[in-house]
N, CA, C and O atoms as a GROMACS GRO file, in nm:
protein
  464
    1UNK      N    1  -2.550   1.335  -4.171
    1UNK     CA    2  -2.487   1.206  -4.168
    1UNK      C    3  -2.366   1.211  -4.074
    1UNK      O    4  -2.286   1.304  -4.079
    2UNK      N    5  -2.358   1.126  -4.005
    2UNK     CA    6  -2.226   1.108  -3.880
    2UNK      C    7  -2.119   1.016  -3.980
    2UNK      O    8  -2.142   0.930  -4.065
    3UNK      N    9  -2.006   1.070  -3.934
    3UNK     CA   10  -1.878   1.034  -3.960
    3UNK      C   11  -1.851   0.920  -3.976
    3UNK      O   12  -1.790   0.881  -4.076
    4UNK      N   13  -1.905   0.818  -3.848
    4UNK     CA   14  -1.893   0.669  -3.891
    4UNK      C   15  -2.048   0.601  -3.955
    4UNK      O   16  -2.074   0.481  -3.946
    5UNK      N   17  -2.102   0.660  -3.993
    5UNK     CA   18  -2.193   0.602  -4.120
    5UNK      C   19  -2.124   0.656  -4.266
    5UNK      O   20  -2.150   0.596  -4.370
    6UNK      N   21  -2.071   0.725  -4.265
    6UNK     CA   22  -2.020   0.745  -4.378
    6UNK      C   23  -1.884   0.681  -4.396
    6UNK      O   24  -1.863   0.684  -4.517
    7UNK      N   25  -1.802   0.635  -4.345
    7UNK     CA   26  -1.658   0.583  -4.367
    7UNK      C   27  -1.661   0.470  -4.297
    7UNK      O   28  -1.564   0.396  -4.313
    8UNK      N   29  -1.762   0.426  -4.207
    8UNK     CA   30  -1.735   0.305  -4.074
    8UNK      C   31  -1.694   0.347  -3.990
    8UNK      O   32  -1.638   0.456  -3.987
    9UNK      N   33  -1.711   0.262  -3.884
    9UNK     CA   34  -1.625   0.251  -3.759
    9UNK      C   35  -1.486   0.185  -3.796
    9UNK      O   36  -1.470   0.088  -3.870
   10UNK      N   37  -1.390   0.255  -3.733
   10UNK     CA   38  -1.238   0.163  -3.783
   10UNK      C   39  -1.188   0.133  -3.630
   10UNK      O   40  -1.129   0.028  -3.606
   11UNK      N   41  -1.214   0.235  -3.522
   11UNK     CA   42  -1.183   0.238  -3.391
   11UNK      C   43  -1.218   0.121  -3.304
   11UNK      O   44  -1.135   0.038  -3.267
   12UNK      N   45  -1.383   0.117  -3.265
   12UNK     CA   46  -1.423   0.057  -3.196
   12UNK      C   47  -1.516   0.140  -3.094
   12UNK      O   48  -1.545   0.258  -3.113
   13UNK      N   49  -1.551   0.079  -3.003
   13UNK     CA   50  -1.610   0.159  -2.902
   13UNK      C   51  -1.506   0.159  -2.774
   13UNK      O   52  -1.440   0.057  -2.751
   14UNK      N   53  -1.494   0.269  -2.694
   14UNK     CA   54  -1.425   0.306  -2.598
   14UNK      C   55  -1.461   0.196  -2.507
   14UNK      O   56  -1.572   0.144  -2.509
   15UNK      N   57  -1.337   0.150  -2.402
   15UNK     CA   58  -1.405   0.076  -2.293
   15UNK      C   59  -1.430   0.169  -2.170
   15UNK      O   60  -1.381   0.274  -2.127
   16UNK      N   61  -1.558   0.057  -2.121
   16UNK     CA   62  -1.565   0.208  -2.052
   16UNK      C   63  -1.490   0.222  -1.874
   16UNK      O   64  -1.442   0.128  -1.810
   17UNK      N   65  -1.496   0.286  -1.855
   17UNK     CA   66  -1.396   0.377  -1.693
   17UNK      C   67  -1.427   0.195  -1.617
   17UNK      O   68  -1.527   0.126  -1.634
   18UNK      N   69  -1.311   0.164  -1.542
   18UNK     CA   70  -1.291   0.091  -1.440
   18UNK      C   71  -1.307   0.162  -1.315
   18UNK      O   72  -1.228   0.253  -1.289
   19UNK      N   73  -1.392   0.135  -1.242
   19UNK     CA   74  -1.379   0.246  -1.104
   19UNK      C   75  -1.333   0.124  -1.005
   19UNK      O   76  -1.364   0.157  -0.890
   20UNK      N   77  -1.285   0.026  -1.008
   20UNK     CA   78  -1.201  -0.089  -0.907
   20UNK      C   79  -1.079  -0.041  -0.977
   20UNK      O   80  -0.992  -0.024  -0.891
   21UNK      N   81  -1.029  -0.010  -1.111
   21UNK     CA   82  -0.902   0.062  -1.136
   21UNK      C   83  -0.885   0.192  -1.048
   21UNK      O   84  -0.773   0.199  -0.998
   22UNK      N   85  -0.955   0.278  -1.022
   22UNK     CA   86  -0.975   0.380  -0.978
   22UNK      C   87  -0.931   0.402  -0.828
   22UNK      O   88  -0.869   0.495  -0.776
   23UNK      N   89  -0.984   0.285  -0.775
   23UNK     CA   90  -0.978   0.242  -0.660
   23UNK      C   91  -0.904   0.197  -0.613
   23UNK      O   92  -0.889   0.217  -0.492
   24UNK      N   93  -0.793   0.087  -0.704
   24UNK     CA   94  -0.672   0.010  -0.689
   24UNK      C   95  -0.586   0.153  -0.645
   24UNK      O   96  -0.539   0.182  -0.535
   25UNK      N   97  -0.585   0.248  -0.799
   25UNK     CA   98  -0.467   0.353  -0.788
   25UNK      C   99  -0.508   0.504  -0.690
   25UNK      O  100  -0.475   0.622  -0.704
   26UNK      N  101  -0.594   0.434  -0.592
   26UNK     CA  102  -0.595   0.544  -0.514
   26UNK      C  103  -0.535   0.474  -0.384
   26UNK      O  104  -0.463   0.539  -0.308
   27UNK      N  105  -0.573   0.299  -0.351
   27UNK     CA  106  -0.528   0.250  -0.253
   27UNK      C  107  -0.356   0.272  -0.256
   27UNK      O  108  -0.275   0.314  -0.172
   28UNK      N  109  -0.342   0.215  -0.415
   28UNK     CA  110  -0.174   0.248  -0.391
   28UNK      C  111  -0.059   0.392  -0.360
   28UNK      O  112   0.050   0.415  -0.308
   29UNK      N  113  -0.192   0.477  -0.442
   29UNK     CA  114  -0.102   0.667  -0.382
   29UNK      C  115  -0.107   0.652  -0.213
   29UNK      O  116  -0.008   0.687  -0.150
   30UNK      N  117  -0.218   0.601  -0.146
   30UNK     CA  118  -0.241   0.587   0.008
   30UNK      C  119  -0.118   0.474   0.078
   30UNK      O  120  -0.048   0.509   0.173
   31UNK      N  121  -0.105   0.318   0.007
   31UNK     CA  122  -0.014   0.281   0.056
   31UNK      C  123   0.122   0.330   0.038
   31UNK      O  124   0.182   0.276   0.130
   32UNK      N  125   0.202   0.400  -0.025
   32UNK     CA  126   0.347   0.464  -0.095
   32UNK      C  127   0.282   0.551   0.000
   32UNK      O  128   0.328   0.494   0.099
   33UNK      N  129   0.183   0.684   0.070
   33UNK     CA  130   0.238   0.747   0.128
   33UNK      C  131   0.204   0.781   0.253
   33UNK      O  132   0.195   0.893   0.305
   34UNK      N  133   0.172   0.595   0.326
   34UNK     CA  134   0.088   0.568   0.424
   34UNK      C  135   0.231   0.493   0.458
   34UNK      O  136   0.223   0.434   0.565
   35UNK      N  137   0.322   0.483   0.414
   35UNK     CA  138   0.442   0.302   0.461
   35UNK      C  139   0.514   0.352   0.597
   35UNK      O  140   0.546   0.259   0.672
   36UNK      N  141   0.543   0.472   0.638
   36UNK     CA  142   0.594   0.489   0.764
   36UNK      C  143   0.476   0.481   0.888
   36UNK      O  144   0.508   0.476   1.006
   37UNK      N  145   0.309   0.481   0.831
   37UNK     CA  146   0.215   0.447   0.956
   37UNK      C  147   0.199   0.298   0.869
   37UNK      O  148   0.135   0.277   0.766
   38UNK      N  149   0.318   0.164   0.986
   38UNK     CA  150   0.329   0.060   0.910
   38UNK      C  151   0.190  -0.031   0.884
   38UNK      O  152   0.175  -0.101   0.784
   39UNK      N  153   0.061  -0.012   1.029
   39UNK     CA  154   0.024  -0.111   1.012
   39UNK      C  155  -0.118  -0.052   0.980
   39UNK      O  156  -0.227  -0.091   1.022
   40UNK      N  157  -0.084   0.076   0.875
   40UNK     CA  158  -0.183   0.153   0.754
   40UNK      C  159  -0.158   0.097   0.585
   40UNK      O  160  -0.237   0.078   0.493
   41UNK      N  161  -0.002   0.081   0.597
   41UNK     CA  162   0.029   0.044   0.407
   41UNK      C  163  -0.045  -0.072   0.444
   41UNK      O  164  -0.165  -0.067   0.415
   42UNK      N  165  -0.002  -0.179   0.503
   42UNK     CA  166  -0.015  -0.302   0.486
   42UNK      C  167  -0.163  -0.353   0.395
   42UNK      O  168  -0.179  -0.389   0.278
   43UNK      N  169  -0.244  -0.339   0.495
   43UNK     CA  170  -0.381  -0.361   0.444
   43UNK      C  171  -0.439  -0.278   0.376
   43UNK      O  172  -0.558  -0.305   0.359
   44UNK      N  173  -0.389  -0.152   0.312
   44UNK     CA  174  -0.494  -0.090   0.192
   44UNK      C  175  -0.381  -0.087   0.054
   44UNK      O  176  -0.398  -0.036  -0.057
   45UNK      N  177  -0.253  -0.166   0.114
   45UNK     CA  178  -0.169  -0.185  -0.047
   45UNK      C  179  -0.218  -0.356  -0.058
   45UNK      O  180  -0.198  -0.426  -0.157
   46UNK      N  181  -0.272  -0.390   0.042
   46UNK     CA  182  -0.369  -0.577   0.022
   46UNK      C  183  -0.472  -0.561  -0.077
   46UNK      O  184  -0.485  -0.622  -0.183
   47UNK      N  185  -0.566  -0.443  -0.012
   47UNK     CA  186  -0.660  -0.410  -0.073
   47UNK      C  187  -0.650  -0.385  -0.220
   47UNK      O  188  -0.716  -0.435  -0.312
   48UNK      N  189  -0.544  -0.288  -0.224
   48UNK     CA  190  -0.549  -0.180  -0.386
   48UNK      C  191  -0.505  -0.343  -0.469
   48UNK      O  192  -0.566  -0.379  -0.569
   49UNK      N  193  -0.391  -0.429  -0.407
   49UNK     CA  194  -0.366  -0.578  -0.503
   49UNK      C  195  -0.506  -0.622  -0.578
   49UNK      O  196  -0.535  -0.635  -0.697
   50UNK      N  197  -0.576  -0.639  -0.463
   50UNK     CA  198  -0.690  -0.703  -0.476
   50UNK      C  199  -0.814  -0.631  -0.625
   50UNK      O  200  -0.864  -0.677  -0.728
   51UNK      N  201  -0.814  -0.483  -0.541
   51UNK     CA  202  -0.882  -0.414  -0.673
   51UNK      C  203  -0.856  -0.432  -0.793
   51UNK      O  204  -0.938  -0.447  -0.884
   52UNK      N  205  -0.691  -0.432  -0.802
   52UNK     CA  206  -0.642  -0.435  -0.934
   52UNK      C  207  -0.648  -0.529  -1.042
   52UNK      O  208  -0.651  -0.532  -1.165
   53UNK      N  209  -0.650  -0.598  -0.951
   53UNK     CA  210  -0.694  -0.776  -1.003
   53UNK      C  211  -0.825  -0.774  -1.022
   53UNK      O  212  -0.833  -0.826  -1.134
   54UNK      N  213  -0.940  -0.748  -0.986
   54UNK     CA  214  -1.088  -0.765  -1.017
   54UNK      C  215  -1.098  -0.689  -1.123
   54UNK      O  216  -1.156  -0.737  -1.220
   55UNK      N  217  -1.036  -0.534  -1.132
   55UNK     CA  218  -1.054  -0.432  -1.247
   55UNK      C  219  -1.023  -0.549  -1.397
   55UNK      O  220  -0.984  -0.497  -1.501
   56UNK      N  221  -1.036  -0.638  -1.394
   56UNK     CA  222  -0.983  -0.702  -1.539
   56UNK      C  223  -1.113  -0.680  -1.603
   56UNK      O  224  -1.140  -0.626  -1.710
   57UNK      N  225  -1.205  -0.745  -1.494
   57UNK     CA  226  -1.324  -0.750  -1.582
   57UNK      C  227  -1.311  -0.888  -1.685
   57UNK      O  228  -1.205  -0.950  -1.688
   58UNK      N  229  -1.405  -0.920  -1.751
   58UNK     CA  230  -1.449  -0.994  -1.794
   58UNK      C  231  -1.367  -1.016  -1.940
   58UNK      O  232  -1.384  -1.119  -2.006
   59UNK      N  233  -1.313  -0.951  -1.966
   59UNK     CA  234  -1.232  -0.922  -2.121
   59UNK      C  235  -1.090  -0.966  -2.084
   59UNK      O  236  -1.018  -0.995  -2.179
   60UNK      N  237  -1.023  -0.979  -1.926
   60UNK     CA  238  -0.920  -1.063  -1.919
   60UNK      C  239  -0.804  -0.941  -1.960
   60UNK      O  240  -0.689  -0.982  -1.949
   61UNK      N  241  -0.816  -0.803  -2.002
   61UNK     CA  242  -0.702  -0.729  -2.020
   61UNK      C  243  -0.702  -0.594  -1.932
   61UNK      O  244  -0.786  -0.505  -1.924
   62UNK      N  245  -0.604  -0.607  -1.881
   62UNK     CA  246  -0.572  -0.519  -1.779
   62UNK      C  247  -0.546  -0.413  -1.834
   62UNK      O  248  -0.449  -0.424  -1.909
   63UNK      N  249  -0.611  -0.260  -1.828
   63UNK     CA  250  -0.578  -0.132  -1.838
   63UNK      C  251  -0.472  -0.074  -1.755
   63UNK      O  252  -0.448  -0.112  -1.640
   64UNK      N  253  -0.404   0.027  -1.824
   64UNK     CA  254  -0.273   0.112  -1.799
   64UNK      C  255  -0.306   0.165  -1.644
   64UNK      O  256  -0.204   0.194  -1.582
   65UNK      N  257  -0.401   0.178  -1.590
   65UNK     CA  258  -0.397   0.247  -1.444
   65UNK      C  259  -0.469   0.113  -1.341
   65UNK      O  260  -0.479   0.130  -1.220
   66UNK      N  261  -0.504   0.013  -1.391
   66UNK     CA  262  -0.479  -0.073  -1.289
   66UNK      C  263  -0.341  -0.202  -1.282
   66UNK      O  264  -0.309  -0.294  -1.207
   67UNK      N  265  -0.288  -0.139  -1.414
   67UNK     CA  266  -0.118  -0.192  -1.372
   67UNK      C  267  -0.028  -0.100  -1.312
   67UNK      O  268   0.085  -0.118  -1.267
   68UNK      N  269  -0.096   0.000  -1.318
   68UNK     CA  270   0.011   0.064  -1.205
   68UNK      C  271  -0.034   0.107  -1.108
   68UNK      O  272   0.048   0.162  -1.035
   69UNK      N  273  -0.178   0.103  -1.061
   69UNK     CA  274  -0.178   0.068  -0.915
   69UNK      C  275  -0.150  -0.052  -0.873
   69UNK      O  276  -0.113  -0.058  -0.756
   70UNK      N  277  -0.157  -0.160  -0.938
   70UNK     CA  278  -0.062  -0.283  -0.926
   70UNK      C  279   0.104  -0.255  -0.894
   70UNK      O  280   0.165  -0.321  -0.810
   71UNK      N  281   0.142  -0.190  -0.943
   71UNK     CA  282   0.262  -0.175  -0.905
   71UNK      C  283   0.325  -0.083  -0.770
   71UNK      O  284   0.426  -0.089  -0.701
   72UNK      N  285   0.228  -0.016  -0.776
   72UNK     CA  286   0.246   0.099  -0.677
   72UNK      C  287   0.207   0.007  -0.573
   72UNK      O  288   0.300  -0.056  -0.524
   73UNK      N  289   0.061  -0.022  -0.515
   73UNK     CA  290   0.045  -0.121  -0.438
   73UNK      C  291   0.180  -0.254  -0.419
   73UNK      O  292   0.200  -0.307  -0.310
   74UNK      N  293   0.238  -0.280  -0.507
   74UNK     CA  294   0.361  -0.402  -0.466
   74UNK      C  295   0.467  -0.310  -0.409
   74UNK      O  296   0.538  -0.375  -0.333
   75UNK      N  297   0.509  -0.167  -0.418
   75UNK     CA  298   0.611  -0.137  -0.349
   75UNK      C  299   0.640  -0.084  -0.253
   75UNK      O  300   0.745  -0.080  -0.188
   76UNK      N  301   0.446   0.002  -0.229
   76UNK     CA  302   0.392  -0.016  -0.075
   76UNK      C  303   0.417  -0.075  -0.001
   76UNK      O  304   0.487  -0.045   0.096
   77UNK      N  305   0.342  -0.233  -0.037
   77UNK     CA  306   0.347  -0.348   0.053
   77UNK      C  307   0.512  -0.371   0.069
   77UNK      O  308   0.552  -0.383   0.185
   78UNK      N  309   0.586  -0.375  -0.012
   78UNK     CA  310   0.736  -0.428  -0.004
   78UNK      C  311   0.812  -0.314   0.112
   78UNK      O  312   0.888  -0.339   0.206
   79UNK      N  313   0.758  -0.182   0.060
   79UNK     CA  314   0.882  -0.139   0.181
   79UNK      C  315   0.769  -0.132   0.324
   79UNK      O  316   0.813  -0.129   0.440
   80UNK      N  317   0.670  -0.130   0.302
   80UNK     CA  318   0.578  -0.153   0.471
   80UNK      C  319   0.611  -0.294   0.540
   80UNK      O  320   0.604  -0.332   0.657
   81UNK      N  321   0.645  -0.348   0.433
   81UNK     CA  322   0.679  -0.526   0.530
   81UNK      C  323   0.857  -0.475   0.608
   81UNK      O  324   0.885  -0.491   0.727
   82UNK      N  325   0.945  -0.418   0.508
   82UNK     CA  326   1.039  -0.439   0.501
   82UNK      C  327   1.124  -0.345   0.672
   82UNK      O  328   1.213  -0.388   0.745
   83UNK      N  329   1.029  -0.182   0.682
   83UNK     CA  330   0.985  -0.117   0.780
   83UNK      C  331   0.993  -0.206   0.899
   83UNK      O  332   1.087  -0.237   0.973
   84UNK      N  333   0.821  -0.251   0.892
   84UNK     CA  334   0.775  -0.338   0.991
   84UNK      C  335   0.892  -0.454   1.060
   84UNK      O  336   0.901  -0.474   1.181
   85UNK      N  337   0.970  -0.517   0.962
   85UNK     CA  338   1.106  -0.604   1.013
   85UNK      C  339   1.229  -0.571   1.057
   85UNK      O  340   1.305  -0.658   1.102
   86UNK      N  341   1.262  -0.446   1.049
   86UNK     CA  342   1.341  -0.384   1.052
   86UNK      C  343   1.336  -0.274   1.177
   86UNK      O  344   1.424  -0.212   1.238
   87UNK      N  345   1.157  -0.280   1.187
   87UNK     CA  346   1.189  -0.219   1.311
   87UNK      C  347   1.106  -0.268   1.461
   87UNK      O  348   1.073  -0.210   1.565
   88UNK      N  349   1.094  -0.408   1.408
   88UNK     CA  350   1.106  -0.538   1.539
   88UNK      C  351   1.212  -0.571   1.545
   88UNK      O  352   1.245  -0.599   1.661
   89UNK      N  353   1.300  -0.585   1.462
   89UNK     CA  354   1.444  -0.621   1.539
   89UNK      C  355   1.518  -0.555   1.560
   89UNK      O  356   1.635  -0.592   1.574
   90UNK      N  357   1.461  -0.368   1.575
   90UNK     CA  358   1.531  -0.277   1.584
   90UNK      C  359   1.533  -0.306   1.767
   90UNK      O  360   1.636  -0.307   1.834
   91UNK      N  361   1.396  -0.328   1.819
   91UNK     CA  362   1.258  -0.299   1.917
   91UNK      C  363   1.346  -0.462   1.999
   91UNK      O  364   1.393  -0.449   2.112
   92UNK      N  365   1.356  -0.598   1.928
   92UNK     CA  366   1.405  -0.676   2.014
   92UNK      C  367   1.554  -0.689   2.031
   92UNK      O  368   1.612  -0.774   2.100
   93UNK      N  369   1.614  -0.587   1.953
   93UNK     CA  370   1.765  -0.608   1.974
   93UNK      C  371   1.814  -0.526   2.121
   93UNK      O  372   1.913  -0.540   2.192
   94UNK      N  373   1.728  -0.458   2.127
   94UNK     CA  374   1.738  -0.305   2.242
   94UNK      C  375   1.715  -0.401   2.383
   94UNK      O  376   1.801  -0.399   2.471
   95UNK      N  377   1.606  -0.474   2.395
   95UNK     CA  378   1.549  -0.528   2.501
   95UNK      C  379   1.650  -0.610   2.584
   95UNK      O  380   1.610  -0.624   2.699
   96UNK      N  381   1.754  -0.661   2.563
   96UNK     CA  382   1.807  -0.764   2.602
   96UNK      C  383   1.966  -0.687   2.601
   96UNK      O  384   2.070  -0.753   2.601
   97UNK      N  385   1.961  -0.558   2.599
   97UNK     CA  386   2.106  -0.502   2.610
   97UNK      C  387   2.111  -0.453   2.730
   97UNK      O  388   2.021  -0.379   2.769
   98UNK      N  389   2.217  -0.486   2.807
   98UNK     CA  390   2.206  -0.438   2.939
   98UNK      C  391   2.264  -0.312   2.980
   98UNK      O  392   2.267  -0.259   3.092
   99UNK      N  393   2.313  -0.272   2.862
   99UNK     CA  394   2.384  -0.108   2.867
   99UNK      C  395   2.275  -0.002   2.923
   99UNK      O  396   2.281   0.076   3.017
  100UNK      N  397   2.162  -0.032   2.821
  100UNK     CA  398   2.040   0.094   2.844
  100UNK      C  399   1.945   0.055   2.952
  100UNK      O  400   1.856   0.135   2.983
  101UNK      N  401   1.958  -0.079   3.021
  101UNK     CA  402   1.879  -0.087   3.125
  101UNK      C  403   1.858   0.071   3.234
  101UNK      O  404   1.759   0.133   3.270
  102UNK      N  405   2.025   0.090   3.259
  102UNK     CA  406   2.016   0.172   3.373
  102UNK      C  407   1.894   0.301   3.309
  102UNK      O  408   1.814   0.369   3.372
  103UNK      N  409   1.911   0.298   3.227
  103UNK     CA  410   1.859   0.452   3.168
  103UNK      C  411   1.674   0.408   3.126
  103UNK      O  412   1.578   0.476   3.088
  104UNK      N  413   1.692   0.281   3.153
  104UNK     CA  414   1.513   0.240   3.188
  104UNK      C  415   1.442   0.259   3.294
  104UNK      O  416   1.326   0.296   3.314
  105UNK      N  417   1.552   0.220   3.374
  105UNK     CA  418   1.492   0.234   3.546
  105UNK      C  419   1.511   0.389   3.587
  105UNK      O  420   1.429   0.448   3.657
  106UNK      N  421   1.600   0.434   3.547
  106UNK     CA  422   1.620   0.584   3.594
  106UNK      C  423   1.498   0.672   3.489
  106UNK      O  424   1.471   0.790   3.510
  107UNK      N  425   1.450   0.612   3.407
  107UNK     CA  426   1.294   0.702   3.341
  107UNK      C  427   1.213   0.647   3.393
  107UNK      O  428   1.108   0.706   3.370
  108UNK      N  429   1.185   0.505   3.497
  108UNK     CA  430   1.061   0.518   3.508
  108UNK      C  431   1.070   0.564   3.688
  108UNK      O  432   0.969   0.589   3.754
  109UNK      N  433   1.179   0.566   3.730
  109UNK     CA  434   1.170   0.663   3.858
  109UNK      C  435   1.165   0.731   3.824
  109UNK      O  436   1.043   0.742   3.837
  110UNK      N  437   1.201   0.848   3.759
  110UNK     CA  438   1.115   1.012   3.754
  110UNK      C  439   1.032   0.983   3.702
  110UNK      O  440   0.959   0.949   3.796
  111UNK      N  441   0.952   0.960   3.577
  111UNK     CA  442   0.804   0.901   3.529
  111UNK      C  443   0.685   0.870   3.647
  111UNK      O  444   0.586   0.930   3.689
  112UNK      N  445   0.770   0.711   3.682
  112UNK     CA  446   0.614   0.630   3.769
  112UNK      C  447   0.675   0.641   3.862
  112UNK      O  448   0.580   0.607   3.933
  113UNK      N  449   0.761   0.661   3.940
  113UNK     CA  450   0.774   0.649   4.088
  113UNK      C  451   0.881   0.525   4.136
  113UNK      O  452   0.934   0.529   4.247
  114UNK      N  453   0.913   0.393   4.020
  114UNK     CA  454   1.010   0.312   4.068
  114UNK      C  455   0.869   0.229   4.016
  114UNK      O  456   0.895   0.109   4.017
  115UNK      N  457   0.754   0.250   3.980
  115UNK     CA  458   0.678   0.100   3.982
  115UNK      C  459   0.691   0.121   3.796
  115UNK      O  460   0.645   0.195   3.709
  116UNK      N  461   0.823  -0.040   3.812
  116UNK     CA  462   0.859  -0.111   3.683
  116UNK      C  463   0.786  -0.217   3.702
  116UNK      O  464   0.785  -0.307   3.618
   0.00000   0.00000   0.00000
């Protein structure tokens, strides 16, 4: 005789493995340690969002490892955006300074020859 024929079931049955959870919290270990190759976090901490959100499944309750690839994925994406802005206006603040010009033209004469 098994254990729950003799006393019942009191537990339930296990749910079973999310592999879009699986998937969320692997996109998010990749975005957290993908955020300095910026335009790598971006779209696989989109992605892992996305997984994490489908992992509900049909029962509407979110398991412990696709809320925290949910989370991991949001702080990916947050410092890969934050990167990415920070270092276009690193990129257009430079362009328009006329201090470092000289030191543009003097690399691309030894470089290319003078063809700027």
């Amino acid at each position: 005789m098994f254990y729950d024929d003799m006393y019942g079931s009191h537990y339930g049955s296990p749910r079973p493995r999310s592999s879009m959870a699986t998937a969320a919290l692997v996109c998010g270990v990749l975005s957290l340690c993908g955020t300095f190759c910026l335009y790598f976090a971006i779209p696989i901490a989109a992605l892992g969002i996305l997984f994490s959100y489908f992992a509900k499944g049909q029962d509407f309750i979110t398991d412990a490892k696709a809320r925290s690839a949910m989370w991991l994925c949001i702080v990916g994406l947050i410092i890969a955006v934050v990167l990415t802005v920070v270092s276009m206006v690193n990129m257009f603040s430079y362009t328009g300074n006329t201090q470092i010009n000289p030191y543009y033209e003097q690399y691309f004469e030894q470089y290319f020859n003078g063809a700027a």
